[in-house]
C-alpha positions in Angstrom: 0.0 0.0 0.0 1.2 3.3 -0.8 0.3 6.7 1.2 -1.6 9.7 -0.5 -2.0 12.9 0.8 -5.2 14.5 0.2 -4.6 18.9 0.1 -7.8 21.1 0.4 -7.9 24.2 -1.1 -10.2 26.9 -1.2 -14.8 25.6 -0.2 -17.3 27.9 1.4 -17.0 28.3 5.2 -20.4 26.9 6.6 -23.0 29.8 6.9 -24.1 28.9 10.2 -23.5 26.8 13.1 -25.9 23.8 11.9 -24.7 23.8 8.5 -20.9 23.3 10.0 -22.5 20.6 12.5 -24.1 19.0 8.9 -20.7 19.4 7.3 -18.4 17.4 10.6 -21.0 14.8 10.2 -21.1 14.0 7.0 -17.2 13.9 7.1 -17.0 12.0 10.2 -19.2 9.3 8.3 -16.7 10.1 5.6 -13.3 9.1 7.5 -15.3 6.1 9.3 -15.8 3.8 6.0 -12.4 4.6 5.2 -11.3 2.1 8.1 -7.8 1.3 8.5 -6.8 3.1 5.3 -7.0 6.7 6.9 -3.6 7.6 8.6 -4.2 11.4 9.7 -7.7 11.9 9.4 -7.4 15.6 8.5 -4.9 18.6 10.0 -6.9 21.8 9.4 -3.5 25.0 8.5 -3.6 28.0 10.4 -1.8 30.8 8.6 1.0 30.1 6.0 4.3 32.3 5.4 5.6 32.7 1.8 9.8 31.9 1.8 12.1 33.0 -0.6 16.0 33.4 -0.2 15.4 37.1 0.3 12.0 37.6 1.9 9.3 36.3 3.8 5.6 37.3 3.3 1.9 36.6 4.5 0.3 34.2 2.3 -2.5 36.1 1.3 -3.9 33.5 -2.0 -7.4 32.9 -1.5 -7.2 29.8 -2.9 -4.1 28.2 -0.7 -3.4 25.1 0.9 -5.9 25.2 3.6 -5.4 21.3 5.0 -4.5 17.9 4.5 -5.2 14.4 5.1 -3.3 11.4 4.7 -4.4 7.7 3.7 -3.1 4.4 2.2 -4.4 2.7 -1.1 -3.4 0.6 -3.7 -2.6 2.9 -6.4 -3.6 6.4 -7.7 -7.2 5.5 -9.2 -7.7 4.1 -5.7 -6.9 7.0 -3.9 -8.6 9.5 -6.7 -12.4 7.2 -5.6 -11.4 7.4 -2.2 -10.7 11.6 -2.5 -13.7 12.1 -5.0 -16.6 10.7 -2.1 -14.4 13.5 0.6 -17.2 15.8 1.6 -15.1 19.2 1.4 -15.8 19.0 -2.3 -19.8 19.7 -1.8 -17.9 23.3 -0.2 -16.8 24.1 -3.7 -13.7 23.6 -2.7 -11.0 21.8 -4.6 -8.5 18.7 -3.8 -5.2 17.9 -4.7 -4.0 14.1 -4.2 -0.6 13.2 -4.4 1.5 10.0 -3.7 4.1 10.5 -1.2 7.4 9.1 -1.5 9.1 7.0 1.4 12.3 8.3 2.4 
């Protein structure tokens, strides 16, 4: 089994409290039929710094890296099913799956 980590980027905040409640449930329900194939269920980024050689700024791109989770799966297509049924994408928001390397 390979690890994939799943990036989120960009979605709608919930509008109100019960829509956010909505939102937890349906990915709770989400990571649970995943099983043992989830291995960090979700990490949720704060702020983000931009780092060059010569300067450091806020991060200020409305559409950056917002969050990640990381799971295990046979291969790409696997992973791409697994990430397409992820309820942040009903936030309009967009996901980026890549294949991480063991070092």
């Amino acid at each position: 089994m390979s690890k994939f980590m799943i990036a989120y980027y960009g979605g709608e905040r919930p509008s109100t409290k019960e829509e956010g409640m909505a939102h937890k449930g349906k990915w709770k329900e989400w990571i649970e039929s995943l099983e043992d194939k989830v291995i960090n269920s979700g990490t949720p980024l704060m702020s983000s710094k931009l780092i060059t050689l010569d300067n450091v700024q806020d991060d200020k791109d409305s559409n950056s890296m917002n969050g990640f989770a990381i799971i295990s799966a046979e291969d790409m297509d696997t992973a791409i099913e697994i990430a397409k049924n992820d309820p942040f994408l009903q936030m309009k928001g967009t996901i980026r799956i890549s294949q991480m390397m063991e070092m």
